[in-house]
TIVO-2410 file (N, C-alpha, C; in nm, 3 decimals):
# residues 83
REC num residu      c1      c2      c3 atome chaine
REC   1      X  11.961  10.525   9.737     N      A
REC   1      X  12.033  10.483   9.855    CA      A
REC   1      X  11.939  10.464   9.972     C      A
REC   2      X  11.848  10.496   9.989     N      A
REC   2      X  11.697  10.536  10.111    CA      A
REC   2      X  11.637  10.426  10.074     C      A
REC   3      X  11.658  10.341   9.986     N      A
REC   3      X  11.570  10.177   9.952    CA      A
REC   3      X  11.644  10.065  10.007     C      A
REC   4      X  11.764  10.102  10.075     N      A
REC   4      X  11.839   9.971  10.186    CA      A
REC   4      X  11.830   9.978  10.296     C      A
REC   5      X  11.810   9.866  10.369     N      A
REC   5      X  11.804   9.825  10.492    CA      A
REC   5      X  11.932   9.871  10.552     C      A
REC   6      X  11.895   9.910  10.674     N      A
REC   6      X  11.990   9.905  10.787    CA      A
REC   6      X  12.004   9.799  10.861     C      A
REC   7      X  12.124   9.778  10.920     N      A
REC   7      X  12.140   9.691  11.021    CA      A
REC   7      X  12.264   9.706  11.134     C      A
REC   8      X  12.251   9.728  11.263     N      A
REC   8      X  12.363   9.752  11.316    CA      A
REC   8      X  12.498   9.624  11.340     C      A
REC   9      X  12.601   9.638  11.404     N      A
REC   9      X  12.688   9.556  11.405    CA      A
REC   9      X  12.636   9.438  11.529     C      A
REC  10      X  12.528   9.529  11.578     N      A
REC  10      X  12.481   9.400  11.710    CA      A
REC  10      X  12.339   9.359  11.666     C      A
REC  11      X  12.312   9.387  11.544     N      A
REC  11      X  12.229   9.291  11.504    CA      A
REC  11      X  12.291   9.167  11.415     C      A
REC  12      X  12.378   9.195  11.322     N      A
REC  12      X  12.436   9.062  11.269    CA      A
REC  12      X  12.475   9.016  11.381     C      A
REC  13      X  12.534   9.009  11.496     N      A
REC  13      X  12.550   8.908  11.577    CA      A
REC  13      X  12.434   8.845  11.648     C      A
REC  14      X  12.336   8.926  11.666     N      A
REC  14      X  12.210   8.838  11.745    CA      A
REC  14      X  12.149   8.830  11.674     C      A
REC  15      X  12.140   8.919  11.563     N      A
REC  15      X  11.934   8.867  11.448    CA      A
REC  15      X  12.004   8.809  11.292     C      A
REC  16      X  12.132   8.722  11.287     N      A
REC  16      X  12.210   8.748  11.162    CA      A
REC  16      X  12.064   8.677  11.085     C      A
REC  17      X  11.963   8.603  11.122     N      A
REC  17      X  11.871   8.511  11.026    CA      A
REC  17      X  11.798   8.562  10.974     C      A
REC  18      X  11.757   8.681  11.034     N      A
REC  18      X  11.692   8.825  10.969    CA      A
REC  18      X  11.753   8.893  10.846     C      A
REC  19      X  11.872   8.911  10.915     N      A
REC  19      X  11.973   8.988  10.804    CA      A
REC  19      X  12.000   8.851  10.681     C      A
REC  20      X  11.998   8.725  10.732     N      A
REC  20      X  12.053   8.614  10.615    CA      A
REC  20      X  11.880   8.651  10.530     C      A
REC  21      X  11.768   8.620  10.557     N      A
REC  21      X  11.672   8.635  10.518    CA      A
REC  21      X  11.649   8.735  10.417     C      A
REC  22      X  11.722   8.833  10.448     N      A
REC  22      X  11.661   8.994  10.357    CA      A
REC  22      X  11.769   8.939  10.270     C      A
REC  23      X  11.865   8.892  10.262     N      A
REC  23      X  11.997   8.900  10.160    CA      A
REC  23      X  11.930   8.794  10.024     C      A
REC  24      X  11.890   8.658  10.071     N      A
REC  24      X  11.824   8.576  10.024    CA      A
REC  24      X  11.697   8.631   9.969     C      A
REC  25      X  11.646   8.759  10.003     N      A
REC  25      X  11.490   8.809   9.893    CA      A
REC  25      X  11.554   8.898   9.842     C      A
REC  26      X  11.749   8.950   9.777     N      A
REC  26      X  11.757   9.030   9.705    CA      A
REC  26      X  11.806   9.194   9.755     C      A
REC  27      X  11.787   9.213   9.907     N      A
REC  27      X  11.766   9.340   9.986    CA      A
REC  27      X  11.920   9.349   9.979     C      A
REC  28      X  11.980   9.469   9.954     N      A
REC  28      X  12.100   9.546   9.996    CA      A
REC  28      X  12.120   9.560  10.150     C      A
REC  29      X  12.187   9.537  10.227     N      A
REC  29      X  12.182   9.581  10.376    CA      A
REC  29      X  12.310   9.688  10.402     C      A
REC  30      X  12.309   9.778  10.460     N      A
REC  30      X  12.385   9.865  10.514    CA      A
REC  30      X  12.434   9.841  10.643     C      A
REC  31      X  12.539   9.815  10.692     N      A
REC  31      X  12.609   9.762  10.815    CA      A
REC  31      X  12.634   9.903  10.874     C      A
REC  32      X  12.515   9.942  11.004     N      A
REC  32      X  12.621  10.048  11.103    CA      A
REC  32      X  12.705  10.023  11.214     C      A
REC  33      X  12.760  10.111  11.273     N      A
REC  33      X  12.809  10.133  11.365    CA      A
REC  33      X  12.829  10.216  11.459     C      A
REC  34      X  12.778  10.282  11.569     N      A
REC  34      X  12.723  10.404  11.597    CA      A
REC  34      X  12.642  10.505  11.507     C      A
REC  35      X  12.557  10.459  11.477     N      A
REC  35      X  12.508  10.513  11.334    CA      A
REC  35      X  12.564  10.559  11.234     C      A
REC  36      X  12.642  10.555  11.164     N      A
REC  36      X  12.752  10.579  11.124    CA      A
REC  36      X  12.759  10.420  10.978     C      A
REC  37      X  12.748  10.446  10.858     N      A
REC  37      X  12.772  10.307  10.765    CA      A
REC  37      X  12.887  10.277  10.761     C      A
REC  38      X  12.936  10.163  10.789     N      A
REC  38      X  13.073  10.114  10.781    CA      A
REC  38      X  13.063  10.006  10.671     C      A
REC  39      X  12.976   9.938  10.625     N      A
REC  39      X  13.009   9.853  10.487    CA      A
REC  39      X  12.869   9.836  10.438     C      A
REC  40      X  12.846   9.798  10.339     N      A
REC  40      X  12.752   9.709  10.284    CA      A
REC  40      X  12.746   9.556  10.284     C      A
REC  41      X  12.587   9.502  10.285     N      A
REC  41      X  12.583   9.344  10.246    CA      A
REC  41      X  12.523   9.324  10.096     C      A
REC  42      X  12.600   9.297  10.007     N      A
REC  42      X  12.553   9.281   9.877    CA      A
REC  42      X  12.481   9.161   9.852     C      A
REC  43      X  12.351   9.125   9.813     N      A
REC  43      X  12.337   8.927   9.795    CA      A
REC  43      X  12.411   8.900   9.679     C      A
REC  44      X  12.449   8.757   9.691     N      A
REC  44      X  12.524   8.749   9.569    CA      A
REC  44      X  12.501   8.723   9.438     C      A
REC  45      X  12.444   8.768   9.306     N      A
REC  45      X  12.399   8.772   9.174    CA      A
REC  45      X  12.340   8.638   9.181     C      A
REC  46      X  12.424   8.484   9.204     N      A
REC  46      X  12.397   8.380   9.103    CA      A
REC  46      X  12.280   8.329   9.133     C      A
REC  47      X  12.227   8.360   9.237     N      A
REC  47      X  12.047   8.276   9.248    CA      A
REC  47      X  11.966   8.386   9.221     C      A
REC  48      X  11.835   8.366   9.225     N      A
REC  48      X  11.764   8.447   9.149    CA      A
REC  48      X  11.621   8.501   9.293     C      A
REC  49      X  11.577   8.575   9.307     N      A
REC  49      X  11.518   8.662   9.450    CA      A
REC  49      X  11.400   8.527   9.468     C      A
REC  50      X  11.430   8.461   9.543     N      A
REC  50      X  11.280   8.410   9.563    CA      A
REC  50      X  11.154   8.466   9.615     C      A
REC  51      X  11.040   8.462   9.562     N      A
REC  51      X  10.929   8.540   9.590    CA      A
REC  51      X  10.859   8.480   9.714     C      A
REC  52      X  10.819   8.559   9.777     N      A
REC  52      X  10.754   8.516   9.950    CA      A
REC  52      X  10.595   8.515   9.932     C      A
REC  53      X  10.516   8.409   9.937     N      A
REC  53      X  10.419   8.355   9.927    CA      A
REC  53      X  10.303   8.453   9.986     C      A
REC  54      X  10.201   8.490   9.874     N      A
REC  54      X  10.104   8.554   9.969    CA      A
REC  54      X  10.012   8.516  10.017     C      A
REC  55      X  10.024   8.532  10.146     N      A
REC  55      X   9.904   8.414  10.242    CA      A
REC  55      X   9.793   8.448  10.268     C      A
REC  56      X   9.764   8.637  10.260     N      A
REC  56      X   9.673   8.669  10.309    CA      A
REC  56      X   9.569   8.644  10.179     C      A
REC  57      X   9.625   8.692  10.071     N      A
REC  57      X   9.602   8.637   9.940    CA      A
REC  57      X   9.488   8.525   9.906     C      A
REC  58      X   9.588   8.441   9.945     N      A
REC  58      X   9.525   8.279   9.935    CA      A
REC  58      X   9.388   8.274  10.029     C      A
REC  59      X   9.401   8.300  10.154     N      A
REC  59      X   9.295   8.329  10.282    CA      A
REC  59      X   9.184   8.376  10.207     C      A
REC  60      X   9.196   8.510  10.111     N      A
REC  60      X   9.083   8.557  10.057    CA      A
REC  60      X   9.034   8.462   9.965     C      A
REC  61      X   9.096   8.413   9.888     N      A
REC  61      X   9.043   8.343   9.754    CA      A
REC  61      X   8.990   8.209   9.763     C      A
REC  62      X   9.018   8.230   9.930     N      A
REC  62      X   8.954   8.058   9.985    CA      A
REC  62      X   8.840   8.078  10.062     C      A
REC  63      X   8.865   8.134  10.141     N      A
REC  63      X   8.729   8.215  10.227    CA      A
REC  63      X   8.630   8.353  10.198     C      A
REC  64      X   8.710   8.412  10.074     N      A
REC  64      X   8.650   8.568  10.074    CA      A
REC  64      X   8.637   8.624  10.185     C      A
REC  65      X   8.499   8.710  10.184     N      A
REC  65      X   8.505   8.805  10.294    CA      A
REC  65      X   8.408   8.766  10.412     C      A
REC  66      X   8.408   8.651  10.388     N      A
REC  66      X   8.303   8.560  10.521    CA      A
REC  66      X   8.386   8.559  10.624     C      A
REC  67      X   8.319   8.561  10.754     N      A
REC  67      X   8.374   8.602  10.898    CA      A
REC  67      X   8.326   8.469  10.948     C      A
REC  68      X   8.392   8.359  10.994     N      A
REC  68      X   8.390   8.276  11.062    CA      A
REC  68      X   8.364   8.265  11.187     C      A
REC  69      X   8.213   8.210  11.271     N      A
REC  69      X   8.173   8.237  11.389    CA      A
REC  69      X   8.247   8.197  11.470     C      A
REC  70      X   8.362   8.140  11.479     N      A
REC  70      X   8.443   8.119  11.606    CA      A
REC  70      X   8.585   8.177  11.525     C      A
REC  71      X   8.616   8.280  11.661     N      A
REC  71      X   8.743   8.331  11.590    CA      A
REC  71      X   8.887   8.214  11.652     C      A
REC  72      X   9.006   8.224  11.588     N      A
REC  72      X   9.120   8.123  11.666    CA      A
REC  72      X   9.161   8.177  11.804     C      A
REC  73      X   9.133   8.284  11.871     N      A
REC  73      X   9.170   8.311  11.983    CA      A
REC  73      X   9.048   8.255  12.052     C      A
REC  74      X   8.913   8.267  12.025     N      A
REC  74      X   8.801   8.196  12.096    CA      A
REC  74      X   8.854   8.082  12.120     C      A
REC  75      X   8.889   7.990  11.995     N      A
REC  75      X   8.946   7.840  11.995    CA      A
REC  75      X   9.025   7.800  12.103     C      A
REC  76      X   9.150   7.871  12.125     N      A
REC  76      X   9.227   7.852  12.206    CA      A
REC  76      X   9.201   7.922  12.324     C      A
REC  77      X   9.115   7.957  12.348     N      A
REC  77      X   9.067   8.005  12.530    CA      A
REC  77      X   8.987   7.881  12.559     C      A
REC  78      X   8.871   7.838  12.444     N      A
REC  78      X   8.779   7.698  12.518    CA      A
REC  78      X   8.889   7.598  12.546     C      A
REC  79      X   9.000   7.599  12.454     N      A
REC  79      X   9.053   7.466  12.449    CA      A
REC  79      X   9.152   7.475  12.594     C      A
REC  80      X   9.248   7.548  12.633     N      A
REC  80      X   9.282   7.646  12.745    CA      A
REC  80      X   9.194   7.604  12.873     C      A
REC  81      X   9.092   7.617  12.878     N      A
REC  81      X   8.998   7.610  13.000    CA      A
REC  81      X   8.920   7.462  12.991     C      A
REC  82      X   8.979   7.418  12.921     N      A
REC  82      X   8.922   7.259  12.894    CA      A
REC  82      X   9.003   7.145  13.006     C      A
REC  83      X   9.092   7.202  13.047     N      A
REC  83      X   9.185   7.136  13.160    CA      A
REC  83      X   9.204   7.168  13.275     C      A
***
């Protein structure tokens, strides 16, 4: 039971794309209400969990462990002060 998400009743109204998101990778969600569980979100069986791409993954197996002399925050400060 400690392997489902929580979610309060004022997050399905403001973050529901979060909560649609976890339902769509398979996640059980627990609906509170003053802390307190008032229902569950079950996903529904007929599609199958889609797997979420690993990027950092890929980053390594493309670059390894080489450190690139300009980092992207450098990038975007020259480019920033270019105007």
């Amino acid at each position: 039971m400690y392997h489902m998400k929580k979610a309060s009743v004022r997050d399905l109204r403001y973050a529901f794309k979060k909560i649609e998101r976890l339902l769509h990778q398979g996640e059980e969600i627990q609906i509170t209400k003053r802390r307190r569980v008032i229902a569950r979100l079950v996903p529904d069986g007929t599609e199958a969990a889609k797997e979420i791409p690993d990027f950092l993954a890929r980053l390594h197996s493309i670059y390894g462990n080489k450190l690139l002399a300009v980092s992207g925050a450098e990038l975007i400060s020259s480019d920033r002060s270019r105007f």
